[in-house]
C-alpha positions in Angstrom: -21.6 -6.6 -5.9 -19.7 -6.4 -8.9 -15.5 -7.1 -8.8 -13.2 -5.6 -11.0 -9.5 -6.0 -11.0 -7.5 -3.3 -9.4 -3.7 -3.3 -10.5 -0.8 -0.9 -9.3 2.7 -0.3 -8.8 4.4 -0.5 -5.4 7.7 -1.6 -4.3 9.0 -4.8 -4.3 10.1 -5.6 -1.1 6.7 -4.4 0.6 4.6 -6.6 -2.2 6.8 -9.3 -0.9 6.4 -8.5 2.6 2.6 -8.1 2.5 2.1 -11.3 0.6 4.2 -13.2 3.2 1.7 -11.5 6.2 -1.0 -12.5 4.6 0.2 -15.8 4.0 1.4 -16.3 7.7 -2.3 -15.2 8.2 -3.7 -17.5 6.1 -5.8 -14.8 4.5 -6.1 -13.8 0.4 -4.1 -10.3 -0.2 -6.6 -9.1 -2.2 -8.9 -9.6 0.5 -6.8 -7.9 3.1 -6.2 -4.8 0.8 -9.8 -4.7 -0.3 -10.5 -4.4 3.2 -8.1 -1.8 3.5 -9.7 -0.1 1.1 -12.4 0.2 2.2 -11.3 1.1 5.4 -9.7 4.3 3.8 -13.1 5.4 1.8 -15.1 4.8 5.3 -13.0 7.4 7.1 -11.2 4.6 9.1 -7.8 5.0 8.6 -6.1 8.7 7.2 -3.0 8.8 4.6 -0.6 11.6 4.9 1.9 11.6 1.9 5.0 13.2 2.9 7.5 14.4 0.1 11.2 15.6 0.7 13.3 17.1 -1.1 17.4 17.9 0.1 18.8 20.7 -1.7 22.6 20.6 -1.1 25.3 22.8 -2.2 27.0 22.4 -5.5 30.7 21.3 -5.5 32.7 24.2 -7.7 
């Protein structure tokens, strides 16, 4: 199968903290998010993406 380079924007700290996991695991982070991936399109795993908003008073 055919690979093709995937790139995105996420926060730094978790980048860092995933890289570090993987490392720990001795395993290639692209191969433990490609597997996640994959995971996701299977029907494996579910994402919920929860947005809040606060709405407070303004001070007069």
């Amino acid at each position: 199968m055919a690979r093709k380079a995937m790139s995105i924007q996420i926060e730094e700290s978790l980048q860092d903290a995933f890289r570090e996991k993987c490392k720990s695991e001795k395993l290639k982070y692209s191969e433990v998010a490609e597997a996640l991936l994959q995971s996701y399109v299977d029907g494996g795993i579910n994402v919920a993406v929860e947005t809040r908003y606060k709405v407070t008073p303004k001070d007069l």
